[in-house]
VOLUMTOR-605984 format. One record per residue: residue number from 1; x, y, z of N, C-alpha, C in turn. Coordinates in pm, 1 decimal, decimal comma. Atoms other than C-alpha are relative to their C-alpha. Last residue first. Layout:
node seq NUM; npx X; npy Y; npz Z; capx X; capy Y; capz Z; cpx X; cpy Y; cpz Z
...
% end
This chain:
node seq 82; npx 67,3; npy 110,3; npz 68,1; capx -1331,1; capy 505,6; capz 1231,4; cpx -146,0; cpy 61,4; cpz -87,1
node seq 81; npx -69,7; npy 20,7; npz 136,0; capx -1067,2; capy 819,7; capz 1232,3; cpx -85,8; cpy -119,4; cpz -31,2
node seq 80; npx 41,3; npy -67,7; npz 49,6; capx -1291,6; capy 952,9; capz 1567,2; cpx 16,6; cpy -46,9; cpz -192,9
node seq 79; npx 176,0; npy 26,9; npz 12,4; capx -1309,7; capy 645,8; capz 1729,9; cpx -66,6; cpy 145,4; cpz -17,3
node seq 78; npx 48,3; npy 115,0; npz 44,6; capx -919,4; capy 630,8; capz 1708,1; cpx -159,9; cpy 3,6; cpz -51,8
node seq 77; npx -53,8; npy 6,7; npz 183,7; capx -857,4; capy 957,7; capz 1784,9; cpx -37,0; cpy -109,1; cpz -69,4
node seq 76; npx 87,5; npy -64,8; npz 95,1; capx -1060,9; capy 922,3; capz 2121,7; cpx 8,0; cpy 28,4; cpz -133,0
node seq 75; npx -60,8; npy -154,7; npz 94,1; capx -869,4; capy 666,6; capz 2236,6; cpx -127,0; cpy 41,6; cpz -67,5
node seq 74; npx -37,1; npy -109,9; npz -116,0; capx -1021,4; capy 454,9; capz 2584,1; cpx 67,6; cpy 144,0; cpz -179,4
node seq 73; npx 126,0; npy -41,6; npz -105,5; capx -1261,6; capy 195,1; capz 2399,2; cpx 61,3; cpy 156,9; cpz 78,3
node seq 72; npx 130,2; npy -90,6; npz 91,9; capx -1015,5; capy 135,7; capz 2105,9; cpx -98,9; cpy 37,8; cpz 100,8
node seq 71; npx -81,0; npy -121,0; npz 11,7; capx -709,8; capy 64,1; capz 2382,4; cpx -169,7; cpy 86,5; cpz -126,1
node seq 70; npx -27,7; npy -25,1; npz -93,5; capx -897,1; capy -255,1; capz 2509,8; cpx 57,1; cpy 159,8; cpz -32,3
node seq 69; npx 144,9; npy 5,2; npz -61,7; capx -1041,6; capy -405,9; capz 2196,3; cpx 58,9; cpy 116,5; cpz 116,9
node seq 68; npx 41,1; npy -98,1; npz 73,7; capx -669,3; capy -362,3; capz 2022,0; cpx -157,9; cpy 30,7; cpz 55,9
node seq 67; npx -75,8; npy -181,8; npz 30,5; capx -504,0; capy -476,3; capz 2328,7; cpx -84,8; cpy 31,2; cpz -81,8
node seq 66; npx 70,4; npy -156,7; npz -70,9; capx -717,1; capy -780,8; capz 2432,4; cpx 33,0; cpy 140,0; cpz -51,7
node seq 65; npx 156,6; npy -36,8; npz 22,2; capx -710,2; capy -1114,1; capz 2254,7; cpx -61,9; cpy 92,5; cpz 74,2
node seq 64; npx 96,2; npy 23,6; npz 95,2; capx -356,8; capy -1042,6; capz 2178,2; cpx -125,3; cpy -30,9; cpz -9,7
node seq 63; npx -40,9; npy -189,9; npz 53,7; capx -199,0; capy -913,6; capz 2511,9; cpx -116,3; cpy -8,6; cpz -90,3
node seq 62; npx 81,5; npy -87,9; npz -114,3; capx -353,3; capy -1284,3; capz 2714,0; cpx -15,8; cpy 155,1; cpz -95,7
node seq 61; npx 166,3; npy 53,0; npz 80,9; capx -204,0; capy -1467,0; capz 2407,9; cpx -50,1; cpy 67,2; cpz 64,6
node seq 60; npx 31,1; npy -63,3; npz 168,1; capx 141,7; capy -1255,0; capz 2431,6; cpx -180,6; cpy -64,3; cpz -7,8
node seq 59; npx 26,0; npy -156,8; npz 0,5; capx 129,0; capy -1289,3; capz 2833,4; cpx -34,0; cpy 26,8; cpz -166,1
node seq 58; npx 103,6; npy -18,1; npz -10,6; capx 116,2; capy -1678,6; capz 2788,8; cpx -40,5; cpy 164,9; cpz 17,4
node seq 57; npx 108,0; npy 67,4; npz 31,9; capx 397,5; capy -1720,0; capz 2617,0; cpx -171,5; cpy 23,8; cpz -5,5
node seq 56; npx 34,7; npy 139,8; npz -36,7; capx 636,5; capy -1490,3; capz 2684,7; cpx -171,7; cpy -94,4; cpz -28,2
node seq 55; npx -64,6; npy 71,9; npz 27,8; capx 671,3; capy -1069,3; capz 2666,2; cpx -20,4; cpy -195,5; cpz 69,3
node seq 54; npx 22,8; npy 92,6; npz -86,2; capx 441,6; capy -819,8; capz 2656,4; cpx 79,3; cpy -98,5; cpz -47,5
node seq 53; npx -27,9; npy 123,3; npz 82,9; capx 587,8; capy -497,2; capz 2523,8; cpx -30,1; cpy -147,9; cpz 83,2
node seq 52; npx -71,3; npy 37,0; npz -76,7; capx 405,2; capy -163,2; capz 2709,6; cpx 38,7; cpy -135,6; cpz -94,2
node seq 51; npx 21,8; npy 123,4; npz -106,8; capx 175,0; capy -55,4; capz 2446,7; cpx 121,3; cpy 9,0; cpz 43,8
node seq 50; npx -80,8; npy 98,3; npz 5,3; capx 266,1; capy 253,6; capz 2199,1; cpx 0,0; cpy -108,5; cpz 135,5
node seq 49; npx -15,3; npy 114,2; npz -110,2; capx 25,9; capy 520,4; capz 2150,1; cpx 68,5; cpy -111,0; cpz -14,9
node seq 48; npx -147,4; npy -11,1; npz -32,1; capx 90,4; capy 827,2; capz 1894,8; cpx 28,2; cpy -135,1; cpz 89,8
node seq 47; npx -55,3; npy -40,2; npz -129,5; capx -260,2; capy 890,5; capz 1933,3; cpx 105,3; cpy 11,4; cpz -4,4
node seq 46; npx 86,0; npy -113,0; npz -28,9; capx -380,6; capy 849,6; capz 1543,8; cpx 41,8; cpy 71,7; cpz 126,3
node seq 45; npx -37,2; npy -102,9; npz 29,4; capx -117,3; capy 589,5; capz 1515,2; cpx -136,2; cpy 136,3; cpz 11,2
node seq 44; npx 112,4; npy -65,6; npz 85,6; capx -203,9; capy 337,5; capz 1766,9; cpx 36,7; cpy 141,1; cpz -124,8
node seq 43; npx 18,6; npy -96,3; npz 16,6; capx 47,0; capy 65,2; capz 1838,8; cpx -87,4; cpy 99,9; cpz -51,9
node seq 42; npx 67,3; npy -115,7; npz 32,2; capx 53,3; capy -235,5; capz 2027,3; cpx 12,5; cpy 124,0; cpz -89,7
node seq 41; npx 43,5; npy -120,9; npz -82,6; capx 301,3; capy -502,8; capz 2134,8; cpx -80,6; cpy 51,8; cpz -116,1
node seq 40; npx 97,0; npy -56,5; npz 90,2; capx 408,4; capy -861,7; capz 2098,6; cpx -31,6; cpy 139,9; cpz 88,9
node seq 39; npx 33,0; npy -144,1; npz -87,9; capx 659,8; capy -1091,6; capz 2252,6; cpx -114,3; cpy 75,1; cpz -97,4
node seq 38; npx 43,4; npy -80,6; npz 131,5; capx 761,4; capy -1478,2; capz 2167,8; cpx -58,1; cpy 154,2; cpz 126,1
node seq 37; npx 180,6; npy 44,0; npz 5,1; capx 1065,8; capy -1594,9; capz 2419,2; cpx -104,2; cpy 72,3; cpz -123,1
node seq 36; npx 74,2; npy -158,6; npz -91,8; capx 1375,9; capy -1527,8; capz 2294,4; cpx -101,6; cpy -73,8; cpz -15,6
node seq 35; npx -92,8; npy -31,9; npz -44,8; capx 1668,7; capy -1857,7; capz 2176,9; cpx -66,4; cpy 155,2; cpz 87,3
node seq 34; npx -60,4; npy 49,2; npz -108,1; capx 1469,2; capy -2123,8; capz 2098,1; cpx 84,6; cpy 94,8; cpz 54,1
node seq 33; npx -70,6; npy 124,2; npz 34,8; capx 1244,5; capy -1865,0; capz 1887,3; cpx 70,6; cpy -108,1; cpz 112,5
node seq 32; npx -77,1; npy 56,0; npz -29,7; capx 1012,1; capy -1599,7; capz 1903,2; cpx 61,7; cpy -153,4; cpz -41,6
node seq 31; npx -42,0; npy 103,5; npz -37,3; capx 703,0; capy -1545,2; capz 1745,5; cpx 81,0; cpy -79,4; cpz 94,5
node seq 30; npx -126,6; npy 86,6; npz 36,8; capx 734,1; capy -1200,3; capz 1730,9; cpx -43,7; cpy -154,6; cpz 65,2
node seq 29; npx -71,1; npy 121,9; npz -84,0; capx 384,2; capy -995,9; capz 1721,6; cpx 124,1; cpy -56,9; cpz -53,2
node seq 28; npx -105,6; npy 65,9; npz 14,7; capx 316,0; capy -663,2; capz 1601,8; cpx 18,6; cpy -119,4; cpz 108,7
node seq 27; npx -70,2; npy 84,3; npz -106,7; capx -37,9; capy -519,2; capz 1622,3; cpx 155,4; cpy -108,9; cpz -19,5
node seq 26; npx -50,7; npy 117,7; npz 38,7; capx -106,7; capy -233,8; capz 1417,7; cpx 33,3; cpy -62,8; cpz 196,0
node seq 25; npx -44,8; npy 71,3; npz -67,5; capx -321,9; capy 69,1; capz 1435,4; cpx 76,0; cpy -98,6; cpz -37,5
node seq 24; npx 69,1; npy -88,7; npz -210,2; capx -538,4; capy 341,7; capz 1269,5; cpx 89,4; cpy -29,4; cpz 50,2
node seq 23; npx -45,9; npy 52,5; npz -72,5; capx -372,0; capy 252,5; capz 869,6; cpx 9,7; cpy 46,9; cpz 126,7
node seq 22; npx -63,2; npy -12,2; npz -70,9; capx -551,2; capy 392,6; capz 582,6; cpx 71,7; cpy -72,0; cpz 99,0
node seq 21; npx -80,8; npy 28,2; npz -140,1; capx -760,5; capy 326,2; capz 329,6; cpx 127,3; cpy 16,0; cpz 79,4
node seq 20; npx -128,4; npy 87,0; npz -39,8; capx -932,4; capy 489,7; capz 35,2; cpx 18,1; cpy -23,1; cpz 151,4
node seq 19; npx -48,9; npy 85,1; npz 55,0; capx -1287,7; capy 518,6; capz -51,8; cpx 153,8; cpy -67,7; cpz -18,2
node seq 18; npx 138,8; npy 137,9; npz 35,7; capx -1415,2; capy 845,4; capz 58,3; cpx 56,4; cpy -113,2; cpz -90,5
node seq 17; npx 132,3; npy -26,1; npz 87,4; capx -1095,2; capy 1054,5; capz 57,7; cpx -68,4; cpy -114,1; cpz 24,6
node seq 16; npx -13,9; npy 26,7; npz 186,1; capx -814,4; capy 1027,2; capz 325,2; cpx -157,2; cpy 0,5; cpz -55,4
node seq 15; npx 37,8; npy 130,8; npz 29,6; capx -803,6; capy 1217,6; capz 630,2; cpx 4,7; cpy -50,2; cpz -125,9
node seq 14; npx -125,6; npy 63,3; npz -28,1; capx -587,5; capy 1538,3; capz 667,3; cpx -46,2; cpy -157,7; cpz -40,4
node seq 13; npx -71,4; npy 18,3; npz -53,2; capx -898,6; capy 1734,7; capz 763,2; cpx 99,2; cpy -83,6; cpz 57,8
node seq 12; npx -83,9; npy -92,5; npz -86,8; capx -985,5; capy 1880,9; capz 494,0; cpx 67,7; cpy 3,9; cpz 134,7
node seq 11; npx 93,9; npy -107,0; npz 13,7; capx -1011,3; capy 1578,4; capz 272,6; cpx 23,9; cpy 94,4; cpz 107,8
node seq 10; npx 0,0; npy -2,7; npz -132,2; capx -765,5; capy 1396,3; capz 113,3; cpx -116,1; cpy 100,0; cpz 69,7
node seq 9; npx 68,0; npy 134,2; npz -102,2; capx -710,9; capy 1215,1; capz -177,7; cpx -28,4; cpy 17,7; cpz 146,7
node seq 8; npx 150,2; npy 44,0; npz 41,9; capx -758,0; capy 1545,4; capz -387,2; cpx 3,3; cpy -99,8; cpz 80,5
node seq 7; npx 99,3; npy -89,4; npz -43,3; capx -511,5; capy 1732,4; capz -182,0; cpx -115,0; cpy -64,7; cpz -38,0
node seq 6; npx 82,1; npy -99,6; npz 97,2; capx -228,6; capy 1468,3; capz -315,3; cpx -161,2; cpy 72,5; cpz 126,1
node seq 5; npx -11,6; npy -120,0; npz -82,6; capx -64,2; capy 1266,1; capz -17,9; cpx -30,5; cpy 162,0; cpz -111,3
node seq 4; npx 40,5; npy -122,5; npz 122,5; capx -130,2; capy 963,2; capz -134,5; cpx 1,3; cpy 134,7; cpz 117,4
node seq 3; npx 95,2; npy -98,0; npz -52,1; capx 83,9; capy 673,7; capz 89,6; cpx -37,6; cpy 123,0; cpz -115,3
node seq 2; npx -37,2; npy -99,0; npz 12,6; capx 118,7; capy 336,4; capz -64,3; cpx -56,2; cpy 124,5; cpz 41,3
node seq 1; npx 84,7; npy -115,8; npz 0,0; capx 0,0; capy 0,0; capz 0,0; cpx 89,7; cpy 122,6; cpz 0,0
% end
């Protein structure tokens, strides 16, 4: 995906035009290996927000069926850019 940064794909305030997409959030996970446990964290771009990094097994599954549910209820940027 690529970013447009033309006036026409955008509308006045900064968002993109009716019909393209963007990018609110991501969730990064690492697998890990025999040698690091697996880890995973958060980020929102609209806020700037960056999770704490959860690290090991069961903390990454616990992180992952919560962070993005859990952080969309408290940002207001977020659940303005949806």
């Amino acid at each position: 995906m690529t970013e447009t940064t033309t006036a026409a794909a955008q509308d006045t305030l900064g968002r993109p035009a009716p019909g393209q997409r963007h990018v609110v959030a991501a969730l990064f996970v690492d697998f890990g290996d025999k040698s690091r446990p697996p880890r995973a964290r958060y980020e929102c771009v609209p806020c700037n927000y960056a999770s704490p990094i959860a690290t090991g097994v069961n903390a990454v599954t616990a992180f992952v069926a919560t962070a993005a549910h859990e952080h969309r209820i408290t940002c207001i940027n977020y659940q303005e850019a949806s």
